[in-house]
PyMOL Python script that loads the backbone (N, CA, C, O; Angstrom):
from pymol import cmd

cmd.read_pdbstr("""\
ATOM      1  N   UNK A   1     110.445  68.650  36.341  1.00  0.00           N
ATOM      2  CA  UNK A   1     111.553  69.069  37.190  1.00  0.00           C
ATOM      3  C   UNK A   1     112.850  69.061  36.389  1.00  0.00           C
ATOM      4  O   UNK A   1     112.667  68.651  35.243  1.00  0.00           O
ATOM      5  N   UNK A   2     113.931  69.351  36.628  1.00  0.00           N
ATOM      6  CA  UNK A   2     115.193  69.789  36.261  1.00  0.00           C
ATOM      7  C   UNK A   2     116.036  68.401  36.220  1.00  0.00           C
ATOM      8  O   UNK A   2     116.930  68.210  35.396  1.00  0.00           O
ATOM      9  N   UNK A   3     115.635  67.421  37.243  1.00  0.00           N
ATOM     10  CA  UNK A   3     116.486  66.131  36.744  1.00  0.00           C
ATOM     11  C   UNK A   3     115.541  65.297  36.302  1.00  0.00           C
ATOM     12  O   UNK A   3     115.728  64.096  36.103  1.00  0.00           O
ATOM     13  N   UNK A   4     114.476  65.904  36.129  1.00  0.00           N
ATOM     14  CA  UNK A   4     113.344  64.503  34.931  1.00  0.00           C
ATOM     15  C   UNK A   4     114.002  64.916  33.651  1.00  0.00           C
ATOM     16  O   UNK A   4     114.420  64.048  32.885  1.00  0.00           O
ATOM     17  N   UNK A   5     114.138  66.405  33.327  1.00  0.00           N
ATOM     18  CA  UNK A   5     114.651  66.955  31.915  1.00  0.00           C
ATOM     19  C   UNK A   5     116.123  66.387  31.763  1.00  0.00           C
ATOM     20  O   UNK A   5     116.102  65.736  30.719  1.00  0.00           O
ATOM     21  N   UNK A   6     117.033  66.346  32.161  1.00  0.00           N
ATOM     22  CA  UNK A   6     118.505  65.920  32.360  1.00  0.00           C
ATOM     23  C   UNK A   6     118.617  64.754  32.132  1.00  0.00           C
ATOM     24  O   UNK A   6     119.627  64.183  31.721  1.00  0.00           O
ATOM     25  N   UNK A   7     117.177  64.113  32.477  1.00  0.00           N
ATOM     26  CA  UNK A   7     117.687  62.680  32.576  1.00  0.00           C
ATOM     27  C   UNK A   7     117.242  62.141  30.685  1.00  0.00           C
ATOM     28  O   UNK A   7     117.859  61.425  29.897  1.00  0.00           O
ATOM     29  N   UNK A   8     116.012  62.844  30.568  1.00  0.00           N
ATOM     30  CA  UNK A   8     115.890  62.947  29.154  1.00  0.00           C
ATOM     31  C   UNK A   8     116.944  63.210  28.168  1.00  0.00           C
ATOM     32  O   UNK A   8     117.184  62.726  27.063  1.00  0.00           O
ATOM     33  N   UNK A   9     117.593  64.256  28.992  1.00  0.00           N
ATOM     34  CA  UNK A   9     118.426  64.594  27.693  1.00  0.00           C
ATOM     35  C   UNK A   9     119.615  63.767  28.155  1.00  0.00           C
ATOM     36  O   UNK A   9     120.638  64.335  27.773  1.00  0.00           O
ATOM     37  N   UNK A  10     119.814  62.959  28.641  1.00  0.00           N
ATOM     38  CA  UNK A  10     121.023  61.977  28.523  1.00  0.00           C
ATOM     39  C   UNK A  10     120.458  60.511  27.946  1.00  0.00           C
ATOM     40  O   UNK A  10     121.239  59.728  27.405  1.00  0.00           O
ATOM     41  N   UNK A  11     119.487  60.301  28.057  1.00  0.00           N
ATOM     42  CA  UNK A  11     118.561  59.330  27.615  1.00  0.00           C
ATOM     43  C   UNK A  11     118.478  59.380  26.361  1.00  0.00           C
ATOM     44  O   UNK A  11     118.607  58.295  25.794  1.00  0.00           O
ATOM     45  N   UNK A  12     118.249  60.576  25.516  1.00  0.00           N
ATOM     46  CA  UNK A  12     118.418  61.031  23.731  1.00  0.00           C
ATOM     47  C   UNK A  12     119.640  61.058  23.336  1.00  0.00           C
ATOM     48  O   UNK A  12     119.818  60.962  22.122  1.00  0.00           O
ATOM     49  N   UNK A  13     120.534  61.161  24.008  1.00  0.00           N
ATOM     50  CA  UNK A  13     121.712  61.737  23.525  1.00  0.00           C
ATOM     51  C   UNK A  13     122.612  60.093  23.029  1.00  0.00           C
ATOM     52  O   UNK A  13     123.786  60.169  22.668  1.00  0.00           O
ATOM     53  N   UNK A  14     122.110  59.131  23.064  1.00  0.00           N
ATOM     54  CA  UNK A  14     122.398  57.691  22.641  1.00  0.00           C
ATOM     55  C   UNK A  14     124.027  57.663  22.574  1.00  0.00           C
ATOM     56  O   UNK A  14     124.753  57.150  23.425  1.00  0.00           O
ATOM     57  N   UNK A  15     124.493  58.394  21.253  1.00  0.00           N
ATOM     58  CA  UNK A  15     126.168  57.982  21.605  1.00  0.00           C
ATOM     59  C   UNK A  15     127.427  58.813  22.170  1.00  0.00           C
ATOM     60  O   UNK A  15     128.509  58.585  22.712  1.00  0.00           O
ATOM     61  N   UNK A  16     126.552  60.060  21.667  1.00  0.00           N
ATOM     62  CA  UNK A  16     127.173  61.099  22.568  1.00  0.00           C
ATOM     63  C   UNK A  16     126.728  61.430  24.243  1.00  0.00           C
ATOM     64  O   UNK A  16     125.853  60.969  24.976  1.00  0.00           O
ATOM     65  N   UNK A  17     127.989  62.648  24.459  1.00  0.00           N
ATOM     66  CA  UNK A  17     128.224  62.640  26.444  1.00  0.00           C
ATOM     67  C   UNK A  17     127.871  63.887  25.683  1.00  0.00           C
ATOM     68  O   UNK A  17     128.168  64.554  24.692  1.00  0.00           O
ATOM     69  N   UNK A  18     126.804  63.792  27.053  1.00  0.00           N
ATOM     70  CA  UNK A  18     126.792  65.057  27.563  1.00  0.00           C
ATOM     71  C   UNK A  18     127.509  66.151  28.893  1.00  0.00           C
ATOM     72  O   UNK A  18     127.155  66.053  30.067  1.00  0.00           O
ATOM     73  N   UNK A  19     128.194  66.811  28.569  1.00  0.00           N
ATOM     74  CA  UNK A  19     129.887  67.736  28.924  1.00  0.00           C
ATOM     75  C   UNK A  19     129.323  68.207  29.914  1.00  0.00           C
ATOM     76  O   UNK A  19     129.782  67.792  30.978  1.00  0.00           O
ATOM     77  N   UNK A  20     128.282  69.103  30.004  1.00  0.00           N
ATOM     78  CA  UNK A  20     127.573  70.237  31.043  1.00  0.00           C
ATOM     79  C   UNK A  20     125.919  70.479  30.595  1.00  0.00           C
ATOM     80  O   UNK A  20     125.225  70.020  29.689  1.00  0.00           O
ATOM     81  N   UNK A  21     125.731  71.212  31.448  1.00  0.00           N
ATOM     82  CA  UNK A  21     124.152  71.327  31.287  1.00  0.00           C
ATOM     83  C   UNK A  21     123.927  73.019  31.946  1.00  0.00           C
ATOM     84  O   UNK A  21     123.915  72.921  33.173  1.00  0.00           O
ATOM     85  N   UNK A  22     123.804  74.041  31.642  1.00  0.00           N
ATOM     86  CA  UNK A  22     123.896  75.115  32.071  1.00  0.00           C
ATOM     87  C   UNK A  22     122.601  75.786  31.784  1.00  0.00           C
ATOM     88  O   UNK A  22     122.064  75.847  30.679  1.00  0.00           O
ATOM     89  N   UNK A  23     121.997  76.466  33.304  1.00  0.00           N
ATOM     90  CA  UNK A  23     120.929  76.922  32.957  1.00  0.00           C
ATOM     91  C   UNK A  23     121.067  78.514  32.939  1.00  0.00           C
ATOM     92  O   UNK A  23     121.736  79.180  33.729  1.00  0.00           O
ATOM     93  N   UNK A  24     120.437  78.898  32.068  1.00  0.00           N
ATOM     94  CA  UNK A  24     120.311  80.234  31.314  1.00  0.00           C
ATOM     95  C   UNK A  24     118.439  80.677  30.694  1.00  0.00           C
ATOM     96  O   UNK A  24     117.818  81.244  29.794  1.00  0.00           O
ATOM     97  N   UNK A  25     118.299  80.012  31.802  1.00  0.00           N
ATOM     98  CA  UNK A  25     116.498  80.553  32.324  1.00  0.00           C
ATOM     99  C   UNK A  25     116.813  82.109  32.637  1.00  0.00           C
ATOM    100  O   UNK A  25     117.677  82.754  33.231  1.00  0.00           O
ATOM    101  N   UNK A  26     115.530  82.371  31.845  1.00  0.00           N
ATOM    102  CA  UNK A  26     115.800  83.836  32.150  1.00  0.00           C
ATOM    103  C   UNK A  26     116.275  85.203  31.079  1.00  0.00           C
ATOM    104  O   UNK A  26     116.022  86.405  31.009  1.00  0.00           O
ATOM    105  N   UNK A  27     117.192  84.098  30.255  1.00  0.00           N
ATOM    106  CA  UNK A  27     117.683  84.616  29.071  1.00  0.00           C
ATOM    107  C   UNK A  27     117.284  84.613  27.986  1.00  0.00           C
ATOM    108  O   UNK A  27     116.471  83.719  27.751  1.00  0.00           O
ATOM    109  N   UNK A  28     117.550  85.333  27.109  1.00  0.00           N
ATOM    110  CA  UNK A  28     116.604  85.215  25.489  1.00  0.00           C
ATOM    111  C   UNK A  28     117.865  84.598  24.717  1.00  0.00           C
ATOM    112  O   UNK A  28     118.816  85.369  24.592  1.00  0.00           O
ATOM    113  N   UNK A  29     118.018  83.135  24.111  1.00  0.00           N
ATOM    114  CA  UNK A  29     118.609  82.983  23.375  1.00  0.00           C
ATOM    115  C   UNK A  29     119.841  83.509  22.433  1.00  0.00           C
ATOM    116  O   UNK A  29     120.970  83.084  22.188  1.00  0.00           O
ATOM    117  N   UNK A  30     119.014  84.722  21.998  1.00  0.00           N
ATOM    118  CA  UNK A  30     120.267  86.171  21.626  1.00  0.00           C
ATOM    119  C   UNK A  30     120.832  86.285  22.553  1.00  0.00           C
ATOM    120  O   UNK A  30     121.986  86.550  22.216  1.00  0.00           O
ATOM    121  N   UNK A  31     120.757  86.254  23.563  1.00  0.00           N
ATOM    122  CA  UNK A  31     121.611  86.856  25.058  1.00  0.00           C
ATOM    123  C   UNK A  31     123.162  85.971  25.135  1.00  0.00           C
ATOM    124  O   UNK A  31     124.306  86.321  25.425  1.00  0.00           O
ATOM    125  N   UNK A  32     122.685  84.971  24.816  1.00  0.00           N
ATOM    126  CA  UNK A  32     123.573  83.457  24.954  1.00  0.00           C
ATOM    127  C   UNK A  32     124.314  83.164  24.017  1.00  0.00           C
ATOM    128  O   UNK A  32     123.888  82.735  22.945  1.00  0.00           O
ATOM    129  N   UNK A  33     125.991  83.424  24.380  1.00  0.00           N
ATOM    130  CA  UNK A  33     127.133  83.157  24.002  1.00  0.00           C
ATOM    131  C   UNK A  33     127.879  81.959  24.019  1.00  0.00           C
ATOM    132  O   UNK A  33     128.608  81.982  25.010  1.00  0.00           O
ATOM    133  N   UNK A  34     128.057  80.684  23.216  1.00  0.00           N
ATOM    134  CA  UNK A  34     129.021  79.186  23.570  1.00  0.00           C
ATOM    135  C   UNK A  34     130.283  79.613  22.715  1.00  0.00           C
ATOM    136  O   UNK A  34     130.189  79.972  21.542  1.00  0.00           O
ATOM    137  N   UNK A  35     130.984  79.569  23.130  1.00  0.00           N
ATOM    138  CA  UNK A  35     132.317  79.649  22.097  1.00  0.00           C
ATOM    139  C   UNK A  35     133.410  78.619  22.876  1.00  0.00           C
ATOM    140  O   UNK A  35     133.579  78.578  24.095  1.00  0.00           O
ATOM    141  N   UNK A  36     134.206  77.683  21.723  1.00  0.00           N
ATOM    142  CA  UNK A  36     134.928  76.569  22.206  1.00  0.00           C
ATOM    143  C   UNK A  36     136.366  77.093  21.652  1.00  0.00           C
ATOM    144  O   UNK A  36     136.754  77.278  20.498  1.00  0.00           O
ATOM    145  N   UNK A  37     136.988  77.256  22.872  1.00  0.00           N
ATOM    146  CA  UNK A  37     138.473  78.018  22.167  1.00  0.00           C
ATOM    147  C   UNK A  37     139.668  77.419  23.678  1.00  0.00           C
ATOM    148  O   UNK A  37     139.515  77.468  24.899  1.00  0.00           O
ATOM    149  N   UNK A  38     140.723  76.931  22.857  1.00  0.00           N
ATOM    150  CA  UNK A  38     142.141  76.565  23.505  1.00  0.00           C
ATOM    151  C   UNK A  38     141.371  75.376  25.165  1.00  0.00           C
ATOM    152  O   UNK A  38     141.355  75.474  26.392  1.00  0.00           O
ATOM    153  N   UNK A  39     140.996  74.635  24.370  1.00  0.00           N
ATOM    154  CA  UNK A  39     140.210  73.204  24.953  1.00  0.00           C
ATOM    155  C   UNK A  39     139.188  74.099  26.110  1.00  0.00           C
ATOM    156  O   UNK A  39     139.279  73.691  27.268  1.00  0.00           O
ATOM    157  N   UNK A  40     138.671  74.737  25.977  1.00  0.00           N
ATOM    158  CA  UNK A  40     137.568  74.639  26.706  1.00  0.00           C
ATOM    159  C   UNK A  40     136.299  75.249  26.526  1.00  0.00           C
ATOM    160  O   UNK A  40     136.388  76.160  25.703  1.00  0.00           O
ATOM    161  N   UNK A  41     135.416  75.135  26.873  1.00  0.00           N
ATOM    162  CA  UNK A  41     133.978  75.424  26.564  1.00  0.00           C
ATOM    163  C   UNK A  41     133.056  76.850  26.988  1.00  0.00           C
ATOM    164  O   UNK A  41     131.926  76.459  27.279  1.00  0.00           O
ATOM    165  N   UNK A  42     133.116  77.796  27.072  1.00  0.00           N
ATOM    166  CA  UNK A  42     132.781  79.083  27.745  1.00  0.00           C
ATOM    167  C   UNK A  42     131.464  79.276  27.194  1.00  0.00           C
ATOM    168  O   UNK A  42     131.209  79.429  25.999  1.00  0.00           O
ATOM    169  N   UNK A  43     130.321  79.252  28.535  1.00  0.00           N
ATOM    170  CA  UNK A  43     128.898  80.074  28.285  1.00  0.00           C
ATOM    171  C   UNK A  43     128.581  81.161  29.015  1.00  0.00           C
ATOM    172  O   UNK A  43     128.532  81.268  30.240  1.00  0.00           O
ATOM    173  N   UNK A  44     128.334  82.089  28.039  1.00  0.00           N
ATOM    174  CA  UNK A  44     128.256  83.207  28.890  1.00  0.00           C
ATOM    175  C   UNK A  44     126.901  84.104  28.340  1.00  0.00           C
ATOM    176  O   UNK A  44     126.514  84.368  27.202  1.00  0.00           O
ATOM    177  N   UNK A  45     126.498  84.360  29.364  1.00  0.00           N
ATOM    178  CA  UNK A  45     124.878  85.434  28.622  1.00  0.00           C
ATOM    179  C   UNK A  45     124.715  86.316  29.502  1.00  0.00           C
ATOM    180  O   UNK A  45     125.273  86.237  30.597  1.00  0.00           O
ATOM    181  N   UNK A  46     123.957  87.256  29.179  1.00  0.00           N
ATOM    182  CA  UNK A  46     123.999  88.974  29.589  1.00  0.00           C
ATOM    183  C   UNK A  46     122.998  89.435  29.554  1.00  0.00           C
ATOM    184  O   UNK A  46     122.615  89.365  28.386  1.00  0.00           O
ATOM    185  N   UNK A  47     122.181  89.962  30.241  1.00  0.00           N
ATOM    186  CA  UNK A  47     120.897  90.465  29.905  1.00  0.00           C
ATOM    187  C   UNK A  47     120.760  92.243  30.897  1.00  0.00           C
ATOM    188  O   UNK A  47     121.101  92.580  32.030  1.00  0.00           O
ATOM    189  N   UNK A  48     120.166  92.898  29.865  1.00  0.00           N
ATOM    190  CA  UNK A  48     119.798  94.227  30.742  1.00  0.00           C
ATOM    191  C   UNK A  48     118.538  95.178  30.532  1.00  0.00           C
ATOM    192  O   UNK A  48     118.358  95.771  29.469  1.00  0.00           O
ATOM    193  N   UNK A  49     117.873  95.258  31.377  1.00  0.00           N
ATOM    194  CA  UNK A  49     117.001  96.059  31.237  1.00  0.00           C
ATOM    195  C   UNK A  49     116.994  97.416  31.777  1.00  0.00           C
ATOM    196  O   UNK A  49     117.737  97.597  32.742  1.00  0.00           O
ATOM    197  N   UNK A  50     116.107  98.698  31.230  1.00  0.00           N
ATOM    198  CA  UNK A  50     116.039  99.427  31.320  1.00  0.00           C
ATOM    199  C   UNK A  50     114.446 100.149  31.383  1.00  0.00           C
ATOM    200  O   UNK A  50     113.763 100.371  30.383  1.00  0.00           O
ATOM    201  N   UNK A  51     114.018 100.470  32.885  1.00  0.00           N
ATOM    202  CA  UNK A  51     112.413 101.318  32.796  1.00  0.00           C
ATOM    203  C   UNK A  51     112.232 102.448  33.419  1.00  0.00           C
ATOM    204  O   UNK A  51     112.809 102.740  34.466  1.00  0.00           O
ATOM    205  N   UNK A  52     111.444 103.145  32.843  1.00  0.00           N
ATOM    206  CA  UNK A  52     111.490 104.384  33.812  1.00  0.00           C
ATOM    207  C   UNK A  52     109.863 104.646  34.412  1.00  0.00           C
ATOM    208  O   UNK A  52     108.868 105.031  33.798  1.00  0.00           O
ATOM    209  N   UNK A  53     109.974 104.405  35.346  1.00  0.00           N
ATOM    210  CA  UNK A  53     109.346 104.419  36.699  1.00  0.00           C
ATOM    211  C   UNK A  53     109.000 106.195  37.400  1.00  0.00           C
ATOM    212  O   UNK A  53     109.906 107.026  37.460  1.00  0.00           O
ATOM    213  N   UNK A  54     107.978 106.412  37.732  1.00  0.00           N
ATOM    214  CA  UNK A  54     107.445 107.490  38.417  1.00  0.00           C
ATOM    215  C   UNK A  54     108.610 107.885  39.338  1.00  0.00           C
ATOM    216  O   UNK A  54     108.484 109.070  39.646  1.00  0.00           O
ATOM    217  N   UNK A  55     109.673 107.334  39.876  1.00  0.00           N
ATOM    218  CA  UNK A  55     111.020 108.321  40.137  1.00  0.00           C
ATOM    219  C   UNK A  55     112.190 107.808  39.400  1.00  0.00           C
ATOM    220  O   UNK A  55     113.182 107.436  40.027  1.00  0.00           O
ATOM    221  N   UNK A  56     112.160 107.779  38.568  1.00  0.00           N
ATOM    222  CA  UNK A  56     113.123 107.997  37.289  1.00  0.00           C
ATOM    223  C   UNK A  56     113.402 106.762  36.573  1.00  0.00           C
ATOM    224  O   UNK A  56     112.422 106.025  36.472  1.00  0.00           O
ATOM    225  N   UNK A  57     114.532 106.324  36.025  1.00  0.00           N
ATOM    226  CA  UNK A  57     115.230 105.185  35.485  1.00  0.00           C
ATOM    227  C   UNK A  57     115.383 104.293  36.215  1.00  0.00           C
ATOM    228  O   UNK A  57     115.853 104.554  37.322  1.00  0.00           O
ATOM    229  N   UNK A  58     115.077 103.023  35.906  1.00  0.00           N
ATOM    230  CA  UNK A  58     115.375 102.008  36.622  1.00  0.00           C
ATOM    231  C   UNK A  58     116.147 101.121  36.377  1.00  0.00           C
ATOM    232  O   UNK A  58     115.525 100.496  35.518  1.00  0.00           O
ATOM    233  N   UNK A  59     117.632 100.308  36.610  1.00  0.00           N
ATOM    234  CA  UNK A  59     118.280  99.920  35.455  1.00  0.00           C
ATOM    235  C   UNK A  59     118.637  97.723  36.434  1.00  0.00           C
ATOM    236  O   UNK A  59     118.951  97.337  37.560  1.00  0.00           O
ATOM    237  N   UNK A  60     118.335  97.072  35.175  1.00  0.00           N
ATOM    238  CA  UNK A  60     118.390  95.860  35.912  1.00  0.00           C
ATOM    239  C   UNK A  60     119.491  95.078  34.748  1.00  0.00           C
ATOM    240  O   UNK A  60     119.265  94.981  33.542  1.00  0.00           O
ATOM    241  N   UNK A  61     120.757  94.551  35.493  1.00  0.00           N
ATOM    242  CA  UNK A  61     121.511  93.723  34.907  1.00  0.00           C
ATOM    243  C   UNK A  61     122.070  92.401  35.341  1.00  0.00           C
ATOM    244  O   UNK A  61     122.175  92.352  36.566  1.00  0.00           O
ATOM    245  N   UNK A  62     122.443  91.362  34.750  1.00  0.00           N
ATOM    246  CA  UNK A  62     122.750  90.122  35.365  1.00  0.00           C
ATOM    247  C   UNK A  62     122.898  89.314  34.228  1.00  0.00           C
ATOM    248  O   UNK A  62     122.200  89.017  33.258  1.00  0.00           O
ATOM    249  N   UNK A  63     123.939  89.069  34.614  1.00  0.00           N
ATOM    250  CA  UNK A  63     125.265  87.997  33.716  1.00  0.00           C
ATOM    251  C   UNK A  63     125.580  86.471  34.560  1.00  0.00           C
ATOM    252  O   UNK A  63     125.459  86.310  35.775  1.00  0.00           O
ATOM    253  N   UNK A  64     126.059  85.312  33.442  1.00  0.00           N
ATOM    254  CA  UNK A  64     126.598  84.411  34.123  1.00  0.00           C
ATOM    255  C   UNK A  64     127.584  84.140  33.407  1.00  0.00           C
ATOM    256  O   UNK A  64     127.734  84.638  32.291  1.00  0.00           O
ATOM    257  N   UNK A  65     128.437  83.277  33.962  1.00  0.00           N
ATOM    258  CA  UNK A  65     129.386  82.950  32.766  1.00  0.00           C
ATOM    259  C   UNK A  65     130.038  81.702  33.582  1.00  0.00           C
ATOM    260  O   UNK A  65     130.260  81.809  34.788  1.00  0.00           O
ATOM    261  N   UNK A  66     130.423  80.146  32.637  1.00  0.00           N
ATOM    262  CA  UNK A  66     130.806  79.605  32.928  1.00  0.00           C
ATOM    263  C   UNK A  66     131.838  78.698  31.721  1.00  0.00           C
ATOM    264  O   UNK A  66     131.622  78.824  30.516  1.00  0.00           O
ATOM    265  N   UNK A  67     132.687  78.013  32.130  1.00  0.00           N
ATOM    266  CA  UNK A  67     133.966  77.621  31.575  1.00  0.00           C
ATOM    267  C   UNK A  67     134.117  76.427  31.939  1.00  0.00           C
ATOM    268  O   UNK A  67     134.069  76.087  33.122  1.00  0.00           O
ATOM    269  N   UNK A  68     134.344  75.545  30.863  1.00  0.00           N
ATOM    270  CA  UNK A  68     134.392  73.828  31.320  1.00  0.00           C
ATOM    271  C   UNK A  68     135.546  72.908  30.472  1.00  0.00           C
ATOM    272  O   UNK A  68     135.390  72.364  29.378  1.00  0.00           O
ATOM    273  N   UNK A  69     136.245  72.912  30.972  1.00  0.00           N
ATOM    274  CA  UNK A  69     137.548  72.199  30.307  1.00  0.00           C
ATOM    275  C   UNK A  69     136.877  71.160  29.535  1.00  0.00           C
ATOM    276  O   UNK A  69     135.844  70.586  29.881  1.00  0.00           O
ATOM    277  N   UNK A  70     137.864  70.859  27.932  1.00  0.00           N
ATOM    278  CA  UNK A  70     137.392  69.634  27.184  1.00  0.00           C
ATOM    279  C   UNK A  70     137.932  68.630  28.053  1.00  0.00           C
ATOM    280  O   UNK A  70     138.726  68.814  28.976  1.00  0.00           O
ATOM    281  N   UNK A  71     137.371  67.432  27.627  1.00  0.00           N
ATOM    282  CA  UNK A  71     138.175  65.917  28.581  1.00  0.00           C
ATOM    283  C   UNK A  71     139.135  65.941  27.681  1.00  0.00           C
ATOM    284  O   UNK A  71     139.166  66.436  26.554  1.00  0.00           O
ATOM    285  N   UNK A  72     140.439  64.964  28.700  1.00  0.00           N
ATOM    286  CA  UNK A  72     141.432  64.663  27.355  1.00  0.00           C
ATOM    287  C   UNK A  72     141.019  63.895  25.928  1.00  0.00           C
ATOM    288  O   UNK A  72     140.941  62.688  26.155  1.00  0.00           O
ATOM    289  N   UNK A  73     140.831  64.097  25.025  1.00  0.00           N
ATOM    290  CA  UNK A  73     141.307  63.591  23.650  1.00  0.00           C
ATOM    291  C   UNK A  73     140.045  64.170  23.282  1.00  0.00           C
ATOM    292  O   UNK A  73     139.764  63.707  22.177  1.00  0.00           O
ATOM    293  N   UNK A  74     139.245  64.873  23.629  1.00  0.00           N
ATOM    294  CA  UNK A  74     138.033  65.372  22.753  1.00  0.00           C
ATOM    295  C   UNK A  74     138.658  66.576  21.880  1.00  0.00           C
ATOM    296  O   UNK A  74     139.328  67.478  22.382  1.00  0.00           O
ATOM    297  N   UNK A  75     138.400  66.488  20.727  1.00  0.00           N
ATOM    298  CA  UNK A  75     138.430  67.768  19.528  1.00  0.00           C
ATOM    299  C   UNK A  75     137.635  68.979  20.168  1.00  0.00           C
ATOM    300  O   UNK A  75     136.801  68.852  21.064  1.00  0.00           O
ATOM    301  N   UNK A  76     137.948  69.960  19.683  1.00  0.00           N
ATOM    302  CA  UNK A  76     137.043  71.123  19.922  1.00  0.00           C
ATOM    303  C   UNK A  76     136.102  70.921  18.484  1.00  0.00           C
ATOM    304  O   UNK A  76     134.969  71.393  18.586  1.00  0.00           O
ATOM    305  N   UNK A  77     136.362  70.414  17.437  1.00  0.00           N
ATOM    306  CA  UNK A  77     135.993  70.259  16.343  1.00  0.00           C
ATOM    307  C   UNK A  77     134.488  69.525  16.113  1.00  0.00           C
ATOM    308  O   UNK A  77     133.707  69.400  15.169  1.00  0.00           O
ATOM    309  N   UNK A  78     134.545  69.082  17.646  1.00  0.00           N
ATOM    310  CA  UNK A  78     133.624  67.605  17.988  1.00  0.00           C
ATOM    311  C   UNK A  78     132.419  68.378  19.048  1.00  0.00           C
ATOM    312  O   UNK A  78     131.425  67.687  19.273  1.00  0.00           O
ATOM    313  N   UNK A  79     132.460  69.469  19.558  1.00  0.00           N
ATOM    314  CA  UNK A  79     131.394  70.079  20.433  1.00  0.00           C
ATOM    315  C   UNK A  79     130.322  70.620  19.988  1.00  0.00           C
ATOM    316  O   UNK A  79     130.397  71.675  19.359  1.00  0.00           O
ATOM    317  N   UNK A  80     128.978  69.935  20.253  1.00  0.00           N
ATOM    318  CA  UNK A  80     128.142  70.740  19.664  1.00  0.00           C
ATOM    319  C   UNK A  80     127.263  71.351  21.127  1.00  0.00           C
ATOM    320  O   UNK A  80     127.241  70.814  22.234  1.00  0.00           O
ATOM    321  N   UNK A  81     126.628  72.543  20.732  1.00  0.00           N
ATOM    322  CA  UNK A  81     125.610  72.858  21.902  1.00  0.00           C
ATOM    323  C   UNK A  81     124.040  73.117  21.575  1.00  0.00           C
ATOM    324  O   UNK A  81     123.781  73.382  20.401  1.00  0.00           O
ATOM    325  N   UNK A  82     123.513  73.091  22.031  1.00  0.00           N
ATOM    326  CA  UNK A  82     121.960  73.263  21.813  1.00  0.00           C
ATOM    327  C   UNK A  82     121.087  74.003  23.278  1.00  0.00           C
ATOM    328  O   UNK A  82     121.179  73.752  24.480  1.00  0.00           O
ATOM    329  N   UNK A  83     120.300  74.930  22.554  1.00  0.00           N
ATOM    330  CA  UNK A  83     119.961  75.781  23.742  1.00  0.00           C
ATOM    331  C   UNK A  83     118.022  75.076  23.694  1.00  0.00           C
ATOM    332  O   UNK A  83     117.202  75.470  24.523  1.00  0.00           O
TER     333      UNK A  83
END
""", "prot")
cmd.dss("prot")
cmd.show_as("cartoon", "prot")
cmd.util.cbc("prot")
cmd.orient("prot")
């Protein structure tokens, strides 16, 4: 389940916090954007498909995107992410 995994990964994470936890099921890795700019944290991923089907083109898209302020005194220098 989703908080047996969470709880793992706060359980490994020994001296470091963990900031957010964002799910991006669904997505292919390539899809998935982290960039840490003017204290805050932005994930954003994009995915689109395209089939063509016995009445024509079929077109499927869906994005998320989320933004998470650093705490006070954390570096941006200091964020790491792992997918």
């Amino acid at each position: 389940s989703t908080q047996r995994r969470l709880n793992r990964m706060l359980n490994s994470s020994h001296d470091q916090k963990l900031l957010a936890l964002v799910d991006v099921k669904g997505f292919d890795p390539k899809e998935v954007t982290v960039t840490v700019k003017d204290g805050k944290v932005k994930v954003s991923a994009e995915h689109e498909e395209e089939h063509t089907t016995a009445r024509g083109k079929e077109y499927n898209y869906r994005n998320i995107t989320k933004e998470i302020s650093l705490p006070r005194g954390v570096s941006e220098d200091e964020v790491t992410c792992s997918l």
